[in-house]
C-alpha positions in Angstrom: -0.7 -218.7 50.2 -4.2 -217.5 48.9 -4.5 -214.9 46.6 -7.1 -213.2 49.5 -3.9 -213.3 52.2 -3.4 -210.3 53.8 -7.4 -208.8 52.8 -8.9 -207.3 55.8 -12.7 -208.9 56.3 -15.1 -207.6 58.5 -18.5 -209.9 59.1 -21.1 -207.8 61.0 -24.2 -209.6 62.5 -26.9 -208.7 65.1 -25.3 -210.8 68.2 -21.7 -212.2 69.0 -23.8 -215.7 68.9 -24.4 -215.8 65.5 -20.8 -215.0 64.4 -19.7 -218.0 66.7 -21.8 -220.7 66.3 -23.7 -220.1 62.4 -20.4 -218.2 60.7 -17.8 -220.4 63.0 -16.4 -222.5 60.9 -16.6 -220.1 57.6 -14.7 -217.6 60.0 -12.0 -219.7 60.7 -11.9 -221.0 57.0 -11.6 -217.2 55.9 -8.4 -217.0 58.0 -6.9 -220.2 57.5 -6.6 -218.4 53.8 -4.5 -215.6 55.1 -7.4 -213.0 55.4 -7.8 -210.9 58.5 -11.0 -211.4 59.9 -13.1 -209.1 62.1 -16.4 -210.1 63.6 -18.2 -207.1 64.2 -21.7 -207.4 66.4 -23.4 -206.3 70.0 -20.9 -208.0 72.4 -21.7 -211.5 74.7 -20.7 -214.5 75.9 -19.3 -215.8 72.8 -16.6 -213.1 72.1 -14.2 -215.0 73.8 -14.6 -218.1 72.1 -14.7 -216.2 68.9 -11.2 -214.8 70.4 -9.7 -217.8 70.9 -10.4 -218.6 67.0 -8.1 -215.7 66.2 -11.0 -213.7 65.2 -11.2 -210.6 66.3 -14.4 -208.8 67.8 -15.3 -205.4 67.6 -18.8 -204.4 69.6 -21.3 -202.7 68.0 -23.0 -200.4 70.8 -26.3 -199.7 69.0 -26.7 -203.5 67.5 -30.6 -204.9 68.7 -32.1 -207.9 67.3 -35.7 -206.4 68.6 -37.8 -204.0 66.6 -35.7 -200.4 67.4 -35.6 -198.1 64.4 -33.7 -195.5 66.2 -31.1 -198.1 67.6 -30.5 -199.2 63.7 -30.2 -195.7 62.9 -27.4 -195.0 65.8 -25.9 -198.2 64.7 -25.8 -197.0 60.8 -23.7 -194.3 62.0 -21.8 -196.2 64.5 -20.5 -198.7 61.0 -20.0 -196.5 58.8 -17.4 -194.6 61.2 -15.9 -198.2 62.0 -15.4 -198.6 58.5 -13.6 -195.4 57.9 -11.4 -196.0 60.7 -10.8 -199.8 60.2 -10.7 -199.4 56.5 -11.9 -203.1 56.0 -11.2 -204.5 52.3 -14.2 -206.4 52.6 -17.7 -206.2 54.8 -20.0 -208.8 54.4 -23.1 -208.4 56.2 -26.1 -210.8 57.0 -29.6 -210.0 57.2 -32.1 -209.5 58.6 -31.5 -206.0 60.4 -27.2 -205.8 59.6 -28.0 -206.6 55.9 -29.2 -203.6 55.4 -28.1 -200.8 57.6 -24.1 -202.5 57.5 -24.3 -202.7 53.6 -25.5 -198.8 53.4 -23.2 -197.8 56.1 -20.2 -199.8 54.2 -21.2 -197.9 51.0 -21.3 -194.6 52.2 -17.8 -195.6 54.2 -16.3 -196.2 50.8 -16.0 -199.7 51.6 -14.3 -201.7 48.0 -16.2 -204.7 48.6 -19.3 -205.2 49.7 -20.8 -209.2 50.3 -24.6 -209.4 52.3 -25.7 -212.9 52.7 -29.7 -213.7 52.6 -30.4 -216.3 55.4 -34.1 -215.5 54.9 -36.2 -212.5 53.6 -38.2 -211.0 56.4 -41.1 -211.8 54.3 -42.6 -214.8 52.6 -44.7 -215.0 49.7 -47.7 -215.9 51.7 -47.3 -212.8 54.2 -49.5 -209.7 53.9 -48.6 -207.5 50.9 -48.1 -204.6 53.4 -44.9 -207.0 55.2 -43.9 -207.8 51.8 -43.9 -204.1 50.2 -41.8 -202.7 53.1 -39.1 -205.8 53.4 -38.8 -206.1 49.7 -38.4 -201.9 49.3 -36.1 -202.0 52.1 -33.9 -205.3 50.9 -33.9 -204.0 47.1 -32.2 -200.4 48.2 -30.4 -202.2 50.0 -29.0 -204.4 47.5 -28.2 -201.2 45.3 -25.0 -200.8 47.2 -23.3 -204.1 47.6 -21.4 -205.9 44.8 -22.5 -209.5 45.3 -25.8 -210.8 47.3 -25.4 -214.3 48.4 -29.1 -216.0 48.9 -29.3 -219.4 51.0 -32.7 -220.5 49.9 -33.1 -220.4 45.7 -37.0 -219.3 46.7 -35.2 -215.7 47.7 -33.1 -215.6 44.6 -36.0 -215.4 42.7 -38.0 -213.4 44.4 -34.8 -210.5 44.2 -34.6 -211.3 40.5 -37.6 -210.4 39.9 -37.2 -207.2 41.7 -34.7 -206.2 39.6 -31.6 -206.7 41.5 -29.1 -207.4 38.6 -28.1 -211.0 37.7 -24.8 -210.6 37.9 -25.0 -209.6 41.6 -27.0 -212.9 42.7 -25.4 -216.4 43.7 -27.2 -219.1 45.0 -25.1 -220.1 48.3 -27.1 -222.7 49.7 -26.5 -223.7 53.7 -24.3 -226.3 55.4 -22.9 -227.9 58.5 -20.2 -230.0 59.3 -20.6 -233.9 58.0 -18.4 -234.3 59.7 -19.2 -233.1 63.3 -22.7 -234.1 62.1 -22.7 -237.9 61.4 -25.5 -240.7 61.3 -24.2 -242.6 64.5 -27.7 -243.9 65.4 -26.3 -247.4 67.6 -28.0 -248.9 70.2 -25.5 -247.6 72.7 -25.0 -244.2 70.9 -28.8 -243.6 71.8 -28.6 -245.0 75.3 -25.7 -242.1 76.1 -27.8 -239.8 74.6 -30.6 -240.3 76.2 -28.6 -240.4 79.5 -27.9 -237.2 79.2 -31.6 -236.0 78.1 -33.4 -238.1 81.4 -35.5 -240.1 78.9 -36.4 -243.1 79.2 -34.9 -246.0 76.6 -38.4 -247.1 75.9 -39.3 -243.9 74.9 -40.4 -242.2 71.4 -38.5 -239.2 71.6 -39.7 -236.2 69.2 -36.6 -233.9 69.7 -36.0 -229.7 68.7 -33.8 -227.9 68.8 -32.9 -224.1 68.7 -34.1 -220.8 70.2 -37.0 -220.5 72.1 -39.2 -217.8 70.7 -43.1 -218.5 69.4 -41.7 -217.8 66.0 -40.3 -221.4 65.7 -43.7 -223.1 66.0 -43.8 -224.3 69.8 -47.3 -223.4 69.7 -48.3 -226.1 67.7 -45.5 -228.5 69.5 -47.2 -227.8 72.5 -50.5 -228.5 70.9 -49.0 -231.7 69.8 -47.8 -232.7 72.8 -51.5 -232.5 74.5 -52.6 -234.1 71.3 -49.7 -237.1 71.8 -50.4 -237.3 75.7 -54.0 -238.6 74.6 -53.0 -240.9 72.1 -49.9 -242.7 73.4 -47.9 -242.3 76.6 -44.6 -243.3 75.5 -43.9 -240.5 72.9 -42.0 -237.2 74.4 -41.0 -234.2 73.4 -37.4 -233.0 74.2 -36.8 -229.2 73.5 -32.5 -228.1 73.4 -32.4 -224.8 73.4 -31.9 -221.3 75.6 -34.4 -218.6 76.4 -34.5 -215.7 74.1 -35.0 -212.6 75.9 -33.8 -210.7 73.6 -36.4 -210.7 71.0 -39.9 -210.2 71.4 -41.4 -213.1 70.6 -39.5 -214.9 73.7 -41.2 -218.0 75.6 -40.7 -216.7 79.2 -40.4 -218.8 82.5 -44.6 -219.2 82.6 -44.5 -220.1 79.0 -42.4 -223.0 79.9 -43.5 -224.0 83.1 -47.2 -224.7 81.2 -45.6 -226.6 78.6 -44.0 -228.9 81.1 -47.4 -229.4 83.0 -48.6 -231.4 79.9 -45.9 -234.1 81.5 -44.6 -235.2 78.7 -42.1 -232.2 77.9 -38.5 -232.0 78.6 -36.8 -228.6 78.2 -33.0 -229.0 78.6 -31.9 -225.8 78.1 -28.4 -224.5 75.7 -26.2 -227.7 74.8 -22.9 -227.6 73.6 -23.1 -231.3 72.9 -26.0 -231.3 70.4 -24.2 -233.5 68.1 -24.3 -236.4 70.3 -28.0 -235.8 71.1 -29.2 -236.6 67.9 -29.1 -239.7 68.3 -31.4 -240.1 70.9 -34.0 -238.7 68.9 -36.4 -240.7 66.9 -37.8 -238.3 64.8 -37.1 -234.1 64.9 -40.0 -231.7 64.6 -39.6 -228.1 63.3 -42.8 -226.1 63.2 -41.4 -222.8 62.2 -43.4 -219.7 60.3 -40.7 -218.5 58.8 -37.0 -220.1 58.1 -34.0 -219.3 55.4 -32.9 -222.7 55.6 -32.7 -224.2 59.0 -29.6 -225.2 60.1 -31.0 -227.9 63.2 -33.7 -229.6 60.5 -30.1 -230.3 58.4 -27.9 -231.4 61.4 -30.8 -233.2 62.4 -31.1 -235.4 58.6 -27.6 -235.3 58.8 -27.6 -237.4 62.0 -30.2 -239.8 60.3 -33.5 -238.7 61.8 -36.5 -237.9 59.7 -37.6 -234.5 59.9 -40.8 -233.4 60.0 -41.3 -230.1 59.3 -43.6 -226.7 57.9 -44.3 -226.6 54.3 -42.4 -222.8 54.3 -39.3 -221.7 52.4 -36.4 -223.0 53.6 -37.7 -226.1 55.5 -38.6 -227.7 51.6 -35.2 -227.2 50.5 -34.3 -229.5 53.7 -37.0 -232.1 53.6 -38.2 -234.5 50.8 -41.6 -234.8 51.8 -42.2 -238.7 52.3 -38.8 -239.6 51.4 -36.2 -238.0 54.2 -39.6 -236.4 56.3 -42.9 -234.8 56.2 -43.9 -231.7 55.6 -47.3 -230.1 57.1 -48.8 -227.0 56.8 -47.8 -224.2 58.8 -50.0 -223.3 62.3 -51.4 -226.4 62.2 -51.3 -228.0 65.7 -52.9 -231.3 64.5 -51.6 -232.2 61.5 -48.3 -231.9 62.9 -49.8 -234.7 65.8 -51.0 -236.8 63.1 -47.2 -236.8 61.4 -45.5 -237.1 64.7 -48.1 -240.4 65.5 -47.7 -241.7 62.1 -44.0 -241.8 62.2 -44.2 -243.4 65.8 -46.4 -246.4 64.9 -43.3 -247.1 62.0 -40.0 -247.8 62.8 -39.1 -249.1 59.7 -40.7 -245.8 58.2 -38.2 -243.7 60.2 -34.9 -245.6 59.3 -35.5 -245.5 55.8 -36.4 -241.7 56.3 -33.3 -241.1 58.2 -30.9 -242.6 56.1 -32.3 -241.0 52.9 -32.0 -237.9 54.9 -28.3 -238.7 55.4 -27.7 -239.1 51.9 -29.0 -236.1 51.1 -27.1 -234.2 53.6 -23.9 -235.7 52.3 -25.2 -234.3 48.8 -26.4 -231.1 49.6 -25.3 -229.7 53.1 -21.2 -229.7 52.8 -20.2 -226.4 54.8 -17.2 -226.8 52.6 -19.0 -226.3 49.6 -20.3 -222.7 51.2 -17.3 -221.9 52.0 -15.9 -222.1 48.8 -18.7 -220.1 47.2 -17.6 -217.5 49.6 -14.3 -217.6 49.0 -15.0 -217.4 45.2 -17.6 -214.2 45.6 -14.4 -212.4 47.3 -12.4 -213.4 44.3 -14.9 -211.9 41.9 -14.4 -208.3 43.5 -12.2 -205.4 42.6 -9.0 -205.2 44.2 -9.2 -202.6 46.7 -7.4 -199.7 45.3 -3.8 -198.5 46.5 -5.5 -195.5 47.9 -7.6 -197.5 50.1 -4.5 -199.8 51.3 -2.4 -197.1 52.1 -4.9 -194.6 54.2 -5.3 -197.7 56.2 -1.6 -198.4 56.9 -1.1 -195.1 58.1 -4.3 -194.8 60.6 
C-alpha cells in the first residue's frame, strides 16, 4: 500500500476535457496508489468517462476558459467553499486561469497541501512588457500560497526564479505521453489503414495536426502554407484532427473552415479518438503555435516517428531538435513554414532519419511515467495534514 493511501486529492482545471484526456492517465496513477481522487472543473462530455475511471467529478459552476474576471471571481468563492466542505488533503491546480484563483481559494480554505502545475505562463519573454507585468504579478501572488510549483517547460522555471519564488518551491516536471499507446509503427500497411480512415490518397504527402482549433495554434500560417504548397506541388496535403472551440475566443468558426477547405488541398476531420493510429499516415506534423508549455501532439507525434516541424517558442524547442528530429521556424511566418514543409517533402530519407531520432528522444524524454512519479514525490514532500484537518472531515 502507498504511504499517500487513503489522502483525499482534488485536481481542478478549467474543463472536464482536460482532466480526461491531459491528466488521465496521472489520475488513474494517483488512485492506483490508494489516494482518493476528485476532479473538480465546469462539467461536459467527458465526466462520464472520467467516472468510469473511478474518478470522481465535482462541477465547478463559475469555471470559463474565456476572458470573465467576474466568473473567476464567483468561481474563487465557489472553491474555496468546496474545499471547506470536501476538506481535500491535497488540491493541485493547473494554470492558466485555475492556477491561480484554485491555489488562493485552497489557501484561504486552509487546504494542507497545495500543488499548481505550470503547463505554460500566459506570457512569453517576447510578449509586450504590459502582458508580462500583469501575468508575472498575478502568477508570483499566486505562487505565495502553494507549497510546491511544478513547471513543464525549464524556460518557466527560470523565469519564476528569478521572480523570487523560493527555490525550494520549484521542480522541473517536464511533460509526457504514453510510449506505449504512442509507438513508431510507421509500416506500409499501418499507413494505408490510416490513411483509410483520413480519405487521403496513398500517393499523397500528408502534413498532419493535430489539436484544438483556435487561431492561437498557428492555422493562419497553415493555411498560408497550404496556398503556398498548392502552387508548388499538388500532391502534398494538409490533414487537420481536431474539434471546434467555441468556447474560447479565438475559435475558427464554420466560415473559417469552410475557406480553408476551398484552397482544396485541406482535410479537416474533426475530434478523433483514434489519433494514435493516425500518426502513421502522416509524413511529417506541423505545429505553428504562438504560444505552447510543451505541446503534448508535437510529442505524440515524434513519438510515432514523424519529424516535427514546429515554432521556435517555448515549449515547442524542448520537443524538437532543430535539424535532427524537425525544424523549427520562426513564429507568424506563413512562408517559412512552406519552405520547411517543401523541404521535408522533396526528402524522404530526410524524414526517416528525423522521425526515428524523434523516437529516440521521446523514449528519453517524454515517459508519462516519469511525471507521474515527480508527482507522486512532490505529494510526499508535504506536511501530513494535521489530525484536526482529518477529523473535521470525517464528521462532515
Amino acid at each position: 500500500m502507498s504511504d499517500l493511501a487513503g489522502r483525499r486529492l482534488v485536481h481542478v482545471t478549467s474543463a472536464d476535457i482536460s482532466l480526461a484526456l491531459l491528466l488521465g492517465p496521472q489520475l488513474r496513477a494517483f488512485a492506483d496508489a490508494g489516494m482518493e481522487v476528485i476532479g473538480v472543473s465546469a462539467p461536459g462530455p467527458f465526466v462520464d468517462q472520467l467516472t468510469s475511471w473511478g474518478i470522481t467529478h465535482v462541477a465547478l459552476d463559475h469555471a470559463t476558459r474565456s476572458v470573465a474576471v467576474g466568473q473567476d471571481v464567483l468561481a474563487l468563492v465557489e472553491l474555496e467553499r468546496l474545499f471547506r466542505r470536501l476538506r481535500p488533503d491535497i488540491v493541485h491546480t493547473h494554470n492558466p486561469k485555475p492556477g491561480l484563483y484554485g491555489r488562493i481559494a485552497a489557501r484561504t480554505a486552509g487546504v494542507p497541501g497545495i500543488v499548481n502545475t505550470v503547463h505554460g505562463l500566459y506570457a512569453a519573454p517576447e510578449d509586450p512588457w504590459l502582458r508580462k507585468s500583469v501575468v508575472y504579478t498575478l502568477e508570483r501572488i499566486a505562487a505565495t500560497c502553494s507549497d510546491v510549483e511544478l513547471f513543464q517547460n525549464p524556460e518557466d522555471l527560470e523565469v519564476m526564479r528569478r521572480l523570487g519564488v523560493p527555490a525550494g518551491h520549484l521542480v522541473l516536471l517536464g511533460n509526457g505521453i504514453d510510449l506505449d499507446r504512442f509507438r513508431s509503427v510507421r509500416t506500409p500497411e499501418a499507413s494505408a489503414r490510416a490513411r483509410r480512415a483520413l480519405g487521403v490518397d496513398d500517393s499523397a504527402i500528408v502534413v498532419g495536426t493535430v489539436g484544438r482549433l483556435v487561431w492561437q495554434k498557428g492555422f493562419r500560417e497553415l493555411f498560408a502554407a497550404a496556398r503556398h504548397l498548392r502552387s508548388l506541388r499538388d500532391d502534398v496535403v494538409f490533414v487537420v484532427v481536431g474539434p471546434e472551440d467555441t468556447a474560447k475566443g479565438d475559435a475558427l468558426g464554420p466560415e473559417d473552415i469552410a475557406e480553408a477547405r476551398a484552397i482544396g488541398n485541406l482535410v479537416f476531420t474533426g475530434h478523433r479518438d483514434d489519433v494514435e493510429d493516425l500518426y502513421a499516415g502522416f509524413d511529417m506534423y506541423a505545429l505553428p503555435s504562438y504560444r505552447e508549455g510543451f505541446p503534448r501532439s508535437a510529442m505524440e507525434a515524434a513519438a510515432c516517428g514523424v519529424p516535427v516541424i514546429a515554432t521556435d517558442i517555448r515549449g515547442c524547442r524542448q520537443v524538437v531538435d532543430h535539424d535532427r528530429t524537425g525544424l523549427l521556424v520562426p513564429v507568424h511566418n506563413g512562408d517559412a513554414l512552406a519552405l520547411a514543409i517543401a523541404a521535408l517533402a522533396a526528402d524522404p530519407a530526410r524524414r526517416s532519419d528525423m522521425g526515428a531520432r524523434g523516437r529516440q528522444k521521446a523514449e528519453a524524454e517524454f515517459d508519462d511515467r516519469v511525471v507521474i512519479g515527480r508527482t507522486l514525490d512532490a505529494y510526499r514532500s508535504l506536511p501530513e495534514p494535521p489530525t484536526s484537518w482529518t477529523t473535521a472531515r470525517m464528521r462532515s
